[in-house]
C-alpha positions in Angstrom: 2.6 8.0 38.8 0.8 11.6 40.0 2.7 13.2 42.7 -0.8 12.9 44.2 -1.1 9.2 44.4 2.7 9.0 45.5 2.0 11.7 48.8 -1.4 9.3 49.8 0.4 5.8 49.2 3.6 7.4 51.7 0.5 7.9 54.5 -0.8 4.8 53.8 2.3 2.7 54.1 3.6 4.3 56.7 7.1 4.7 54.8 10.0 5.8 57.5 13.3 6.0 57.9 13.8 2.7 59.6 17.0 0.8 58.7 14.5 -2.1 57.2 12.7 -0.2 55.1 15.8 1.2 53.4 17.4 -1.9 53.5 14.8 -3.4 51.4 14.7 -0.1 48.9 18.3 -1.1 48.2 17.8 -4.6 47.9 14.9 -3.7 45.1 17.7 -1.2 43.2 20.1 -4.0 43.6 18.4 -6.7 41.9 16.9 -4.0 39.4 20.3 -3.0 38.7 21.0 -6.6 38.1 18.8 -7.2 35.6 19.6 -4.2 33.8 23.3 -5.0 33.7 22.2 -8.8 32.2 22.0 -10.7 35.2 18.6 -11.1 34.7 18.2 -14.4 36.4 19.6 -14.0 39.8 18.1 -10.3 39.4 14.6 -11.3 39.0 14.7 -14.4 41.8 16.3 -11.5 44.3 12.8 -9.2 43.0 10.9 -12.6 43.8 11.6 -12.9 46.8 11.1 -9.2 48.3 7.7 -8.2 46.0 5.6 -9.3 48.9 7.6 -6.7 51.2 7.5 -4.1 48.8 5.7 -1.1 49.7 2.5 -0.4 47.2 4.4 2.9 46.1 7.2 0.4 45.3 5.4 -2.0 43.8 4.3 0.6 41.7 7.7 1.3 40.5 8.3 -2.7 40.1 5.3 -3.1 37.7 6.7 -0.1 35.8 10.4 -2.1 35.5 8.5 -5.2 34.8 6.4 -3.5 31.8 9.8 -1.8 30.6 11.4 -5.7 30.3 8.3 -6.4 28.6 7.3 -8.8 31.4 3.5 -7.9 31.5 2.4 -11.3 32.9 4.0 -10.1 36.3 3.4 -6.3 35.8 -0.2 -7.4 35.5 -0.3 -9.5 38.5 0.7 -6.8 41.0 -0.8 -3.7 39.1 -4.1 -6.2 39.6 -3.8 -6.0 43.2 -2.7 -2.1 43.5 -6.2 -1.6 41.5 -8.1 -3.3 44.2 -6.8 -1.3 46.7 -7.0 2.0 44.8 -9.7 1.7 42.7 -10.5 5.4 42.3 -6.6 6.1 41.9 -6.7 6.9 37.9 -2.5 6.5 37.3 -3.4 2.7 38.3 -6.1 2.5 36.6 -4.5 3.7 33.6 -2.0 1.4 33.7 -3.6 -1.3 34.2 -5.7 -0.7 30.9 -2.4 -0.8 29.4 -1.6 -4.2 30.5 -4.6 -5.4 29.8 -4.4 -4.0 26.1 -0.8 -5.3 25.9 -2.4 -8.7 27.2 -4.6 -8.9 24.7 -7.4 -8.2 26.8 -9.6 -5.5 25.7 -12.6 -6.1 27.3 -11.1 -5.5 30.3 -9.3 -3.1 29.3 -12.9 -1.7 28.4 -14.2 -1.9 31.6 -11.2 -0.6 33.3 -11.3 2.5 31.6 -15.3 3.0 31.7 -14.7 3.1 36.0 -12.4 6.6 35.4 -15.0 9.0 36.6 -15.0 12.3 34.1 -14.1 14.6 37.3 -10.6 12.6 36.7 -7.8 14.6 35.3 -6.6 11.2 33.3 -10.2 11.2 31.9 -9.5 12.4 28.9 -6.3 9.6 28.4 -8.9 7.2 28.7 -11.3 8.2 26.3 -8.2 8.1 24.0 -7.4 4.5 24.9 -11.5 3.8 24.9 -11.1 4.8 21.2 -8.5 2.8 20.4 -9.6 -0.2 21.6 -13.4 0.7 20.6 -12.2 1.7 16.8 -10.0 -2.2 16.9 -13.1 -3.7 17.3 -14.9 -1.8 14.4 -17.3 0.5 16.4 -16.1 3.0 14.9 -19.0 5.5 15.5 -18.0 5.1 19.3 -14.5 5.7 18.7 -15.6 8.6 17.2 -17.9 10.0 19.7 -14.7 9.1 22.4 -12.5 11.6 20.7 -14.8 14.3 19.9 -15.7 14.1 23.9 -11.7 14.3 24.8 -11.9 17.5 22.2 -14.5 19.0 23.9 -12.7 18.6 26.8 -8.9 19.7 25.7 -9.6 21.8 22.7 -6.0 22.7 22.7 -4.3 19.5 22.9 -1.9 18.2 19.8 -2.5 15.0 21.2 -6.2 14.9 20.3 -6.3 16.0 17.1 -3.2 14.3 16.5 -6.1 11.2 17.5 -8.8 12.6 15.6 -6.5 13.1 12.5 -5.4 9.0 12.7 -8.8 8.2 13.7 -10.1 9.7 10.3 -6.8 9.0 8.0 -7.5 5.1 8.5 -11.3 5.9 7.8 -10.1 7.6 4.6 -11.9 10.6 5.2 -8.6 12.6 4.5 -10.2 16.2 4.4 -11.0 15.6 8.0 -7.6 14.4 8.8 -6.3 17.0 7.3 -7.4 20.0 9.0 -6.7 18.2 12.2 -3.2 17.6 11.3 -2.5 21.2 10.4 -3.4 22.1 14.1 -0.9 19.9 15.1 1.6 20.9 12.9 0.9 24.3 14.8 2.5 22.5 18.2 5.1 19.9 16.8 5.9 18.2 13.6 6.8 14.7 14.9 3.8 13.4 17.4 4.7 9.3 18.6 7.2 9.6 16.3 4.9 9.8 12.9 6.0 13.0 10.8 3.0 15.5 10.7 4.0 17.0 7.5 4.0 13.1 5.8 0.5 12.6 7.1 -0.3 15.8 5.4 1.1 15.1 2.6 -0.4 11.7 1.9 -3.9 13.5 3.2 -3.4 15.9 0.2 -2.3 13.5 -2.4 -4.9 10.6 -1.3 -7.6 13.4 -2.4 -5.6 14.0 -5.8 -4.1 17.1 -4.8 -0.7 16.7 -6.0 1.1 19.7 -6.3 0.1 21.1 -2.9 1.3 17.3 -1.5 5.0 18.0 -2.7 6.0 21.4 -0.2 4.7 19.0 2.8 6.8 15.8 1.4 10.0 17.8 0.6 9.8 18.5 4.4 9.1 15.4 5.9 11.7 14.0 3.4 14.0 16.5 5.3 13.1 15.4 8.8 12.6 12.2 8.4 14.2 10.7 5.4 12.7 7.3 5.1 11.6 4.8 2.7 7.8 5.3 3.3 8.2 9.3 3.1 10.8 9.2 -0.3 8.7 6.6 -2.3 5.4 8.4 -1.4 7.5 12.0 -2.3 8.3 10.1 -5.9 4.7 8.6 -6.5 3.1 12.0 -5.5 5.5 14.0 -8.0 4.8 10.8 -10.7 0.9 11.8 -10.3 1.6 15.4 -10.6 3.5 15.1 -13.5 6.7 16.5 -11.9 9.0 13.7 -13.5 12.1 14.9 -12.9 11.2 15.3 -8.6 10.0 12.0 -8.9 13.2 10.3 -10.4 15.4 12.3 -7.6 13.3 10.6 -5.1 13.2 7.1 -6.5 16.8 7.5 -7.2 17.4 8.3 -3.7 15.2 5.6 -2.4 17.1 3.2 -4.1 20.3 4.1 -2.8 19.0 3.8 0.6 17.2 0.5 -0.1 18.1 -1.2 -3.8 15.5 -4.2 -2.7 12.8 -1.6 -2.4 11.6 -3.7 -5.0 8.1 -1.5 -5.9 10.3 1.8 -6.9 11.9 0.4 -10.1 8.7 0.3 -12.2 7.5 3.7 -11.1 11.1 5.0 -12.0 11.6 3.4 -15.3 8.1 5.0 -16.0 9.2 8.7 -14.7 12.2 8.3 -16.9 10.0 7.3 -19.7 7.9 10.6 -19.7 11.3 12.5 -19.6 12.1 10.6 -22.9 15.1 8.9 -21.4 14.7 5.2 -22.8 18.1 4.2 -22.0 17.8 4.4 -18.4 14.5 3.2 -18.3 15.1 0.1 -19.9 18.4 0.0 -16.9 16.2 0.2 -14.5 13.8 -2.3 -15.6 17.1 -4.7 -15.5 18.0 -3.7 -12.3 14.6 -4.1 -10.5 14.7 -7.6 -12.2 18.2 -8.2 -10.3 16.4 -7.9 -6.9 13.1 -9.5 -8.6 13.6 -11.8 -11.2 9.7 -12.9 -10.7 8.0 -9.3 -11.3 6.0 -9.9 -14.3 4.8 -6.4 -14.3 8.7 -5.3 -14.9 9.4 -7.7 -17.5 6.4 -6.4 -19.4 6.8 -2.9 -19.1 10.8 -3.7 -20.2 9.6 -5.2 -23.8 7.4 -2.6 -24.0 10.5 0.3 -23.3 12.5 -2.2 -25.4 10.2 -1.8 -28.2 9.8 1.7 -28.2 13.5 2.1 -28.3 13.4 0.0 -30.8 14.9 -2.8 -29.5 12.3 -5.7 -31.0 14.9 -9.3 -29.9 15.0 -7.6 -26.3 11.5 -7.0 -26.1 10.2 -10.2 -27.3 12.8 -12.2 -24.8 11.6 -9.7 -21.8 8.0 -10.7 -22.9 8.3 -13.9 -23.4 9.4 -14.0 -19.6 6.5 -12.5 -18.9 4.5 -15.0 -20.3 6.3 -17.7 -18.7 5.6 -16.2 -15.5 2.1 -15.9 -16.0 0.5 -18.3 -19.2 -2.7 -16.3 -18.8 -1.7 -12.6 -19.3 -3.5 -11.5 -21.4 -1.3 -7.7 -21.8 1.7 -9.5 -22.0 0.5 -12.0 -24.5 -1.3 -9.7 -27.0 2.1 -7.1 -27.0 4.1 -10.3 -27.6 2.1 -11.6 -30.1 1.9 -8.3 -31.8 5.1 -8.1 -32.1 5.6 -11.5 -33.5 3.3 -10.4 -35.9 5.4 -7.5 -37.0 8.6 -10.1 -37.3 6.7 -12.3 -39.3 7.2 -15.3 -37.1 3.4 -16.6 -37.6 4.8 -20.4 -35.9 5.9 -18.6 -32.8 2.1 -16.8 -32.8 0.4 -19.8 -33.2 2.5 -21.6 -30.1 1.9 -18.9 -28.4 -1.6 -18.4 -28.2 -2.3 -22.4 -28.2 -0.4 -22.4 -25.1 -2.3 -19.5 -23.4 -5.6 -21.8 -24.7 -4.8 -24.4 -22.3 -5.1 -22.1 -19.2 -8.6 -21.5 -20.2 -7.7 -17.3 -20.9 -9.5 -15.7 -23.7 -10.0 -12.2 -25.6 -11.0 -11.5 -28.2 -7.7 -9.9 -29.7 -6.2 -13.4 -29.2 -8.9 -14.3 -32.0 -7.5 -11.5 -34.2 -3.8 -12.2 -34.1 -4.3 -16.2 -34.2 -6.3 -15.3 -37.8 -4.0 -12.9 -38.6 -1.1 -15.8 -38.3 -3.5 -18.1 -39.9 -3.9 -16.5 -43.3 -0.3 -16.0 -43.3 0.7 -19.6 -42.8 -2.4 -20.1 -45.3 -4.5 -22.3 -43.5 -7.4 -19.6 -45.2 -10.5 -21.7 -43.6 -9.1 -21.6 -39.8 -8.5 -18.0 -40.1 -12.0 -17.3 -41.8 -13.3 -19.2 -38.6 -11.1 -16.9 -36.4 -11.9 -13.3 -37.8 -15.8 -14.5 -38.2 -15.9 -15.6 -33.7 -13.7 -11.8 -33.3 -16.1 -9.9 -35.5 -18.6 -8.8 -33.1 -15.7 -7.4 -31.0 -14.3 -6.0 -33.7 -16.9 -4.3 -36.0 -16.1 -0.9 -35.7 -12.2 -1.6 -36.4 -11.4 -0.4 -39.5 -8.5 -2.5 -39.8 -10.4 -5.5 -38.6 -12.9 -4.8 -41.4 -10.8 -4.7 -44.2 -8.6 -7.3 -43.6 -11.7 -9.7 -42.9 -12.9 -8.5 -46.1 -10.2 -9.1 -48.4 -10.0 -13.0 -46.7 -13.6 -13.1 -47.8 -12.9 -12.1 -51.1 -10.1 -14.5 -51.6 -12.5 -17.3 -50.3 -15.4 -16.3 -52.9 -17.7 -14.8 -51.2 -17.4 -11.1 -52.5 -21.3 -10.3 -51.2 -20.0 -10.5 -47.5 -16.9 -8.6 -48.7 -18.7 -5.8 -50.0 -21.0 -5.1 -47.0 -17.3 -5.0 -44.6 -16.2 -2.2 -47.0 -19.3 -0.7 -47.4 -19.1 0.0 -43.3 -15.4 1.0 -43.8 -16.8 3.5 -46.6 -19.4 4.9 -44.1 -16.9 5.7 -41.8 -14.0 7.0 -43.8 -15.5 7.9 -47.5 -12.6 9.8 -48.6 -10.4 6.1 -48.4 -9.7 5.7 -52.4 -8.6 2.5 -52.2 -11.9 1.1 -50.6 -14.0 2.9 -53.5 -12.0 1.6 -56.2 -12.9 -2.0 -54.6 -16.2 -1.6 -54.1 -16.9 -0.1 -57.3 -15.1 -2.9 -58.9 -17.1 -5.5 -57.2 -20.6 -3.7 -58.3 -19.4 -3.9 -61.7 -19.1 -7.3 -61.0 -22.4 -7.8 -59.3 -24.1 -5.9 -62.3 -22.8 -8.5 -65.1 -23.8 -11.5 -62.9 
């Protein structure tokens, strides 16, 4: 409360030195003392009984206790009554617009704060609470035009930009946030305890600068070391392509919090790009120890697995996958590819029949099923198959020649020539593909 207020609320009440009046400030410290101490029942009946005697100054004071407990209900009740009393007394007013906010009350929070006259020095402390509230219920051009007025009006104040910067960070304008940030960086780096070097750093990496992100991380990282600040540090250096930061962070991130769950695939991906396999494929196992249901994990792990060449761990990694989620279709086409590679044309067919009954479809589901066709020689299923994947596939090389080749084995050499005709077109120094189609022109020419 201003020492204003408090001087004109002693002349109003007429506060003296009468053994009452002190008796009754002691009896209010008692029973606060009370509460504070646990005995919060017979401490708040004792405050009961004497709030009617209280002083307004007093009051005051009890409505601030009250607020601290986080009883609002009764802070409200008597800051209510101060406000009537005082209306042009801006502390109360204030306050009350606090309660009312905490009460879930905004439009009269709203009105509260629209009373405080701009001559008021707590003006500009409610066009930042006017903001707030204004911004919560998506005006956000008003919330706007709040703050820029409490600018013009403290040009100076960390506290203001330190609003403006929030205002425009959850708009996701971060260039503006970001100049505003550096000028509070110029008075504090913590402001309502938010690190101003984080906010600067996720301003500069939300706009793709990387590299300049990383000076402003490694220092909220040494202020304030938590998860939020290490696992944006690590995904800022991932971007960036500084690998080896990245891991340090994640690493450290983990050790602080091992159910962190969302750090193990970006770090079994940073130790990818520094070629270490082996702990990538260890980390993929233990983020599936704190999630056994991350499908994402389980497909990136068969796809480390494979590249470490590791085929029966991928394919058991991706077939959990799978299981988790019949319809996806990355998880599906890497497993199936890779059943292709082991020859288990069965295990391809089950595979994608199964995925058939959730209704998914692509068209490389098309390839691989005729592609486990022809090998399990059921020749007119797998015609079928690479005829519906064509148009997806027409400019596929591969796709071309191995359609053409079924074709040819089925009879109908035409259709087979015009496939490696196109494959010609594209690639006329392929040997083999001359050799064929010069063979089949012979034949055409005796027919």
């Amino acid at each position: 409360m201003q020492d204003g207020f408090k001087r004109k609320l002693s002349s109003i009440s007429c506060i003296d030195a009468r053994e009452g009046a002190r008796t009754l400030k002691e009896e209010l410290n008692y029973a606060i003392d009370l509460v504070e101490k646990g005995q919060v029942e017979q401490g708040l009946n004792l405050l009961l009984s004497i709030e009617s005697n209280l002083h307004d100054e007093e009051k005051y004071y009890l409505a601030e206790k009250y607020f601290e407990w986080g009883n609002t209900e009764r802070a409200l009740s008597i800051v209510e009554d101060l406000h009537e009393l005082y209306p042009d007394e801006t502390d109360i007013s204030l306050f009350l617009a606090d309660l009312f906010i905490d009460s879930d009350k905004e439009d009269e929070a709203i009105t509260v704060l629209n009373s405080i006259s701009p001559t008021e020095q707590g003006y500009p402390q409610a066009l930042l609470l006017l903001a707030d509230l204004y911004q919560m219920q998506g005006l956000n051009e008003v919330s706007e035009r709040k703050l820029q007025e409490a600018k013009k009006l403290l040009p100076n104040e960390p506290i203001i930009d330190f609003a403006l910067g929030e205002f425009y960070f959850h708009k996701a304008d971060y260039k503006k946030a970001y100049g505003y940030y550096e000028e509070v960086l110029k008075e504090a780096s913590v402001l309502a305890g938010i690190s101003i070097h984080q906010r600067l750093a996720e301003s500069l990496s939300l706009t793709g600068s990387f590299e300049e992100a990383l000076p402003f991380y490694e220092k909220a990282a040494e202020e304030q070391p938590d998860l939020q600040t290490l696992f944006g540090y690590g995904f800022t250096a991932m971007q960036g392509g500084f690998y080896g930061t990245a891991i340090s962070q994640f690493q450290a991130l983990k050790e602080m919090d091992p159910q962190y769950t969302s750090l193990y695939l970006h770090l079994a991906k940073a130790y990818e790009h520094e070629g270490m396999l082996k702990e990538s494929l260890q980390t993929v196992k233990e983020g599936l120890s704190e999630d056994e249901f991350n499908k994402e994990l389980y497909l990136y792990g068969g796809k480390i697995a494979l590249k470490a060449q590791r085929p029966e761990e991928a394919e058991a990694l991706l077939r959990e996958a799978v299981a988790l989620d019949p319809g996806h279709v990355e998880a599906i086409i890497t497993l199936t590819n890779i059943l292709l590679v082991e020859e288990k044309f069965e295990d391809v067919a089950d595979v994608l029949n199964e995925t058939a009954k959730y209704g998914e479809e692509d068209p490389q589901f098309d390839w691989n099923m005729a592609k486990a066709q022809y090998h399990l020689e059921n020749y007119s299923d797998a015609l079928n198959l690479y005829q519906t994947a064509y148009n997806s596939f027409k400019d596929n090389q591969a796709f071309l020649i191995e359609y053409a080749f079924l074709l040819m084995e089925e009879g109908d050499r035409k259709e087979a020539k015009k496939l490696f005709d196109k494959v010609l077109a594209e690639d006329p120094a392929n040997v083999e593909i001359q050799e064929i189609v010069m063979q089949l022109e012979d034949e055409f020419s005796l027919e």
